[in-house]
Kinemage of the C-alpha trace (Angstrom):
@kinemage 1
@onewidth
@group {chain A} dominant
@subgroup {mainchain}
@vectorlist {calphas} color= white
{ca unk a 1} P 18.028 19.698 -22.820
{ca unk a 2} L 16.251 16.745 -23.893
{ca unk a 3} L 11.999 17.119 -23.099
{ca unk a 4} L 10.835 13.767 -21.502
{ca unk a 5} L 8.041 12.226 -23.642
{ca unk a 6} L 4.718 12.160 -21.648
{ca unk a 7} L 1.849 10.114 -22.889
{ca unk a 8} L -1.409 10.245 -20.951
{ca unk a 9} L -3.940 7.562 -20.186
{ca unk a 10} L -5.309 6.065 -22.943
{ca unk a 11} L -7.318 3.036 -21.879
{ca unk a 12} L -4.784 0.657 -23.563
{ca unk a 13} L -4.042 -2.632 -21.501
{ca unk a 14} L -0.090 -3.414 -21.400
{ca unk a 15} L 1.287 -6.445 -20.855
{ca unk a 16} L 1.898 -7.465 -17.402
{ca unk a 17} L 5.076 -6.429 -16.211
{ca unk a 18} L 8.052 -8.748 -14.565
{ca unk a 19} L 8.392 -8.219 -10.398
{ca unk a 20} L 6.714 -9.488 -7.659
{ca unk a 21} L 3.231 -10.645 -7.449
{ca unk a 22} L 0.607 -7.970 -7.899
{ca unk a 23} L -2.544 -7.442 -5.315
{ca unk a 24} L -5.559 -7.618 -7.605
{ca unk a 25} L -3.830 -9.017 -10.742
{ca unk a 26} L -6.909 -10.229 -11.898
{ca unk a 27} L -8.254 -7.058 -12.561
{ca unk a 28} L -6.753 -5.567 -15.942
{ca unk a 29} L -4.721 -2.326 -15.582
{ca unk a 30} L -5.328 0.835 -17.569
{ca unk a 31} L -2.408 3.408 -18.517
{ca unk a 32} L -2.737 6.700 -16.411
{ca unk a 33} L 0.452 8.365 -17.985
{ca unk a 34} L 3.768 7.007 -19.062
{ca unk a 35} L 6.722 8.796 -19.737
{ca unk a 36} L 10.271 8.585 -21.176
{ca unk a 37} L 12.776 9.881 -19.041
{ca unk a 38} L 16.707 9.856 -18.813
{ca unk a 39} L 16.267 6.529 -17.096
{ca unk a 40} L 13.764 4.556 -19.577
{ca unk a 41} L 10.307 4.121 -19.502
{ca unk a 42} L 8.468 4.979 -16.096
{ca unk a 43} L 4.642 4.136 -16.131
{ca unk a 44} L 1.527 4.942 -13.749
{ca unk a 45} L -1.193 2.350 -14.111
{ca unk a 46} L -5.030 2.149 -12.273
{ca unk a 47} L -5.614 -1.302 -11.192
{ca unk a 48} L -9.039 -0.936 -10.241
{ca unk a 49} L -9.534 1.280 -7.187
{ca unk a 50} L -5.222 0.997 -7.095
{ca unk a 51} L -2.291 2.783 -8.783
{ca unk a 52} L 1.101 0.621 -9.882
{ca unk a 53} L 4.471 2.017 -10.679
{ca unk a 54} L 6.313 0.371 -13.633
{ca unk a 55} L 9.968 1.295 -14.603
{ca unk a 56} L 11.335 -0.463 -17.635
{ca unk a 57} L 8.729 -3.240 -17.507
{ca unk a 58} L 9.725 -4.274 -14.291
{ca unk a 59} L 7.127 -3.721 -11.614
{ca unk a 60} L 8.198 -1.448 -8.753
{ca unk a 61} L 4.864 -1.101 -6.406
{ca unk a 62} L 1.002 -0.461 -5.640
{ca unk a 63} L -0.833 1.355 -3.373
{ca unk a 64} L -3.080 -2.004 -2.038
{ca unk a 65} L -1.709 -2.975 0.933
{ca unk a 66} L 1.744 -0.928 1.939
{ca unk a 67} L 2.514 -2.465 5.128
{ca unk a 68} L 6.054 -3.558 4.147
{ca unk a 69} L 6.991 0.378 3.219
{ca unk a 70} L 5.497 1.487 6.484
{ca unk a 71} L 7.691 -0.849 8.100
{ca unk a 72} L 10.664 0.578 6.290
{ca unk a 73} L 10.275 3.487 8.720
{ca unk a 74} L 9.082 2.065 11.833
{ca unk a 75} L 12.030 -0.024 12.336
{ca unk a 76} L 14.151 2.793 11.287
{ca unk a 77} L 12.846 4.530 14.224
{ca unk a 78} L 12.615 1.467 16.460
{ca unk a 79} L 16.154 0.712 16.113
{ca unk a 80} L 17.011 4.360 17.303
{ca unk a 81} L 17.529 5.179 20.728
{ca unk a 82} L 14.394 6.763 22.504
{ca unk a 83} L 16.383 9.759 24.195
{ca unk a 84} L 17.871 10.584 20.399
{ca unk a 85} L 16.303 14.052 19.806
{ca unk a 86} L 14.252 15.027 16.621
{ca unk a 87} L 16.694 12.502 14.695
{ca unk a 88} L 16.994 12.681 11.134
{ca unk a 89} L 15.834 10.159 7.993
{ca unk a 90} L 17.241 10.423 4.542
{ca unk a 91} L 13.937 7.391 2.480
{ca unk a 92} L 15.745 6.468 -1.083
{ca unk a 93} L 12.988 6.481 -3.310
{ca unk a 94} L 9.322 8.372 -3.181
{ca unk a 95} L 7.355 5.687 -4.474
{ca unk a 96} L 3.916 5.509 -4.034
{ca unk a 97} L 4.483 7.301 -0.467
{ca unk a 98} L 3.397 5.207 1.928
{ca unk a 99} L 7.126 5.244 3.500
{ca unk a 100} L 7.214 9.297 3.561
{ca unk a 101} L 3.572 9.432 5.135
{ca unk a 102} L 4.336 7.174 7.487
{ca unk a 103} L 7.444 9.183 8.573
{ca unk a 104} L 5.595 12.090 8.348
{ca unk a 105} L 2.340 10.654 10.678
{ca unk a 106} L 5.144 9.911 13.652
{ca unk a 107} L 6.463 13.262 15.394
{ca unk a 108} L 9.219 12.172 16.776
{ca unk a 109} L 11.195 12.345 13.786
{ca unk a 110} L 12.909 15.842 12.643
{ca unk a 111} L 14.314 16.377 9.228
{ca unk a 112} L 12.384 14.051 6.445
{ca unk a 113} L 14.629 14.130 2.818
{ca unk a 114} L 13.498 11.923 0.051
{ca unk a 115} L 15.455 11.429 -2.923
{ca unk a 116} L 13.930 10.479 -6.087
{ca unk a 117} L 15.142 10.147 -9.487
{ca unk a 118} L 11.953 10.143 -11.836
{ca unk a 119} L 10.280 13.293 -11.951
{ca unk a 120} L 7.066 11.695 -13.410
{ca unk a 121} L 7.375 10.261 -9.980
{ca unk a 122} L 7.609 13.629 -7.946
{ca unk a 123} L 5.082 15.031 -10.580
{ca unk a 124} L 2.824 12.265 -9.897
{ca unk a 125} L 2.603 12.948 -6.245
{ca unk a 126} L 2.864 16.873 -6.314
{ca unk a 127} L -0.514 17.256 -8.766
{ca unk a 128} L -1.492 13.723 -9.954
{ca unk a 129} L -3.716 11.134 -8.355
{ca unk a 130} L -0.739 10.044 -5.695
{ca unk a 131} L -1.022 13.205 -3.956
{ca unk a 132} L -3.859 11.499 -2.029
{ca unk a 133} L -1.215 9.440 -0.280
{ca unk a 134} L 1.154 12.056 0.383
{ca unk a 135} L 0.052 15.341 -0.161
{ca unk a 136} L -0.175 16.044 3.943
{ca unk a 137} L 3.346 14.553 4.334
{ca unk a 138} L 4.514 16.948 1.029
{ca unk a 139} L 2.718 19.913 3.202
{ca unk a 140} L 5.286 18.890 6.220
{ca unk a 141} L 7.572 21.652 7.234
{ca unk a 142} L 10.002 18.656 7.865
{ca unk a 143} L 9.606 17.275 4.516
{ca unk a 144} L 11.845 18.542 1.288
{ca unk a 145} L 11.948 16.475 -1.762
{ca unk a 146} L 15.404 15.834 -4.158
{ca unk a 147} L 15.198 15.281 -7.521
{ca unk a 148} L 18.268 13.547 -7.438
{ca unk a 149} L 19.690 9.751 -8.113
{ca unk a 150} L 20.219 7.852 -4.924
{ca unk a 151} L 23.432 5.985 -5.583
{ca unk a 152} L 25.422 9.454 -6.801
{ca unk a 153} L 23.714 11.386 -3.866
{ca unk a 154} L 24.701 8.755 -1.028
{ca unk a 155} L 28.464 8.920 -2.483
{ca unk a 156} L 28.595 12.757 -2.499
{ca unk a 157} L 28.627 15.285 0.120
{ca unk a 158} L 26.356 16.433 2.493
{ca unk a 159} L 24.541 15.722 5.539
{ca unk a 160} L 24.536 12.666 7.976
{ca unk a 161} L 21.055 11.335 8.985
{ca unk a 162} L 19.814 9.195 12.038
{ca unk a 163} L 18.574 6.581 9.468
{ca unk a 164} L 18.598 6.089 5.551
{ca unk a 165} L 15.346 4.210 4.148
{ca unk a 166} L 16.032 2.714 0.908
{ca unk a 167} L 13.541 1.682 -1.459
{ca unk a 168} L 14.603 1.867 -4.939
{ca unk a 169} L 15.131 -1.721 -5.957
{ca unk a 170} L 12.676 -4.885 -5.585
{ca unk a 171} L 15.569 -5.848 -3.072
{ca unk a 172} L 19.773 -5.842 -3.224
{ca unk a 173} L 19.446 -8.895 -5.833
{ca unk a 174} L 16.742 -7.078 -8.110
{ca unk a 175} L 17.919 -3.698 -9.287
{ca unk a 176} L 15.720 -2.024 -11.500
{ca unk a 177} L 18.740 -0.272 -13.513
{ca unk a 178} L 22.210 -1.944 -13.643
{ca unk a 179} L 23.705 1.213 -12.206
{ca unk a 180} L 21.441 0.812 -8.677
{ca unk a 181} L 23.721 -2.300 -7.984
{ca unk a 182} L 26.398 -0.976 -6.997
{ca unk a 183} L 24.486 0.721 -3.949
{ca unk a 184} L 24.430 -2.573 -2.141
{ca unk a 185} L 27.944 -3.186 -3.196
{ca unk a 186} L 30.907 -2.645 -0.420
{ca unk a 187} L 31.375 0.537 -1.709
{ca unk a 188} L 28.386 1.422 -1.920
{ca unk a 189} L 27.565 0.406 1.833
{ca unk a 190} L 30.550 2.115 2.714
{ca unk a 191} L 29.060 5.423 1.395
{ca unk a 192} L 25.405 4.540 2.875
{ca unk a 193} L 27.679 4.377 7.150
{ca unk a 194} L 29.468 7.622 5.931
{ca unk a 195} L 25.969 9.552 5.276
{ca unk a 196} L 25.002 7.746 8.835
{ca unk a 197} L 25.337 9.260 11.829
{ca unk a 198} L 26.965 6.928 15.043
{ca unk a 199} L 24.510 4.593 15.872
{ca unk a 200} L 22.983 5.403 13.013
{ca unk a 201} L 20.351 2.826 11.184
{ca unk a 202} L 20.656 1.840 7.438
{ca unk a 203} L 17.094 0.258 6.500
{ca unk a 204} L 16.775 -1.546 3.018
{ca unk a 205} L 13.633 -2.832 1.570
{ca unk a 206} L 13.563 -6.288 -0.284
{ca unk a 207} L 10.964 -8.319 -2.203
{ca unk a 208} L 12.360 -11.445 -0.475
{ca unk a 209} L 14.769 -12.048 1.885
{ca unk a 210} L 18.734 -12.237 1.040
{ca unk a 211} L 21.231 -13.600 3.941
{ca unk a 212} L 23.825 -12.816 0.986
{ca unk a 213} L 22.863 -9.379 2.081
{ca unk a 214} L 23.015 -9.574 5.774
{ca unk a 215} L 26.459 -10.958 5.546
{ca unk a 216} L 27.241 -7.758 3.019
{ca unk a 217} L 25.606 -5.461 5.857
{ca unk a 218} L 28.052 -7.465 8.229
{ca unk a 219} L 31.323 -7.327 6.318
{ca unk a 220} L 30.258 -3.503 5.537
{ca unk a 221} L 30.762 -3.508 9.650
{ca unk a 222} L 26.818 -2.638 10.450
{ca unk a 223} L 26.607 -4.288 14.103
{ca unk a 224} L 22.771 -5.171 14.921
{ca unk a 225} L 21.553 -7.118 11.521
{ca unk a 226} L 18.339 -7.932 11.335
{ca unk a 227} L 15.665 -8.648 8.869
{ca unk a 228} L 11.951 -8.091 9.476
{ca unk a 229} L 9.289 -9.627 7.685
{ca unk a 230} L 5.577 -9.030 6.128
{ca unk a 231} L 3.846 -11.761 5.167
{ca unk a 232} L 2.286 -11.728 1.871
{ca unk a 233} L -0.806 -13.112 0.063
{ca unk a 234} L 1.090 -15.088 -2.528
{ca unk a 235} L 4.768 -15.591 -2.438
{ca unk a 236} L 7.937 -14.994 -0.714
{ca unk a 237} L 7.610 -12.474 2.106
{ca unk a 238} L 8.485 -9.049 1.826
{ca unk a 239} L 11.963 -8.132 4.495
{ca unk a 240} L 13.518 -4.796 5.317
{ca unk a 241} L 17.283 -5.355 6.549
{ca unk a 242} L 18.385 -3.660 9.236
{ca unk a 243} L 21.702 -2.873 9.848
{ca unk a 244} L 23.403 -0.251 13.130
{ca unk a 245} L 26.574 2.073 12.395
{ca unk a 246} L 28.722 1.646 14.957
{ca unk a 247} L 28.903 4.908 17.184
């Protein structure tokens, strides 16, 4: 078994990273622990009072604002019908949390599973500096936590959910690894309405907005597409697509 390389903070700047634009980027960031994993580089910077994820130079997320990822799972539920007991979410990718607190702050949802595939990330949250985000939600009865890919876990077997609440990529068009493409691909969507349950909701998160994707949610026979927006300081806004499996 190959031992990840950790490295902990060690006040050295890095170069900024490519992804959307940053809250506070005119602040310099300081290294809080990076580590080599079976995926590439995965990095934990301070921003000033925030923290930034980084996978292979390519920036993932912060904890400054978090509006968009709480959105993941309020429309999630909003798209659900109201007499649908307890029902289920499956959120693809941990993050920086705010999606699985969020979940975890509204009762009305039953099973909470989040799939992750960097254990710095898990790690990170379980006894670093993230567990202030999530460390009630990782108390949860409801909650359990899979150290598992997303794409091989949504094509294998197991349980359906009331929703899936994906946010590994900076959107369908902007994987972070090659291999997360093929989750938005037909097949891929295919697998995503088999984990579903009927009238299921699939929920995708996106750095900008992609009608090439709502017509792949469409042709993937999701009824219902939608995409919400949150504005942003600078840029493009931030969407989560919404798509129903048909009961």
């Amino acid at each position: 078994m190959t031992v990840p390389s950790v490295r902990y903070g060690d006040d050295r700047h890095d170069e900024e990273p490519s992804g959307p634009v940053r809250h506070g980027a005119g602040e310099a960031p300081v290294v809080v622990e990076r580590r080599d994993g079976p995926h590439g580089e995965v990095v934990l910077r301070r921003r000033g009072a925030h923290y930034e994820i980084i996978a292979n130079g390519c920036f993932l997320m912060d904890t400054a604002d978090g509006r968009s990822e709480r959105l993941l799972a309020d429309a999630a539920l909003a798209a659900l019908p109201m007499d649908r007991p307890a029902p289920s979410v499956l959120i693809g990718g941990l993050g920086v949390g705010f999606s699985l607190a969020r979940a975890a702050a509204e009762p009305r949802w039953g099973r909470i599973t989040v799939v992750e595939r960097e254990g710095a990330v898990i790690d990170w949250h379980r006894t670093g500096p993230l567990a202030a985000i999530s460390g009630q939600a990782l108390a949860d009865a409801r909650t359990d936590i899979v150290h598992a890919d997303l794409v091989a876990y949504v094509h294998g077997p197991g349980p359906r959910y009331d929703a899936l609440c994906l946010d590994i990529d900076n959107g369908p068009a902007w994987t972070v690894t090659d291999g997360n493409a093929g989750l938005y691909s037909p097949a891929g969507l295919a697998a995503c309405r088999a984990r579903l349950t009927p009238g299921g909701v699939l929920a995708v998160w996106s750095a900008q907005p992609s009608p090439a994707f709502e017509q792949a949610l469409r042709n993937a026979g999701f009824a219902g597409v939608i995409t919400e927006e949150i504005t942003v300081a600078r840029g493009v806004p931030d969407v989560v697509h919404l798509g129903i499996c048909a009961a």
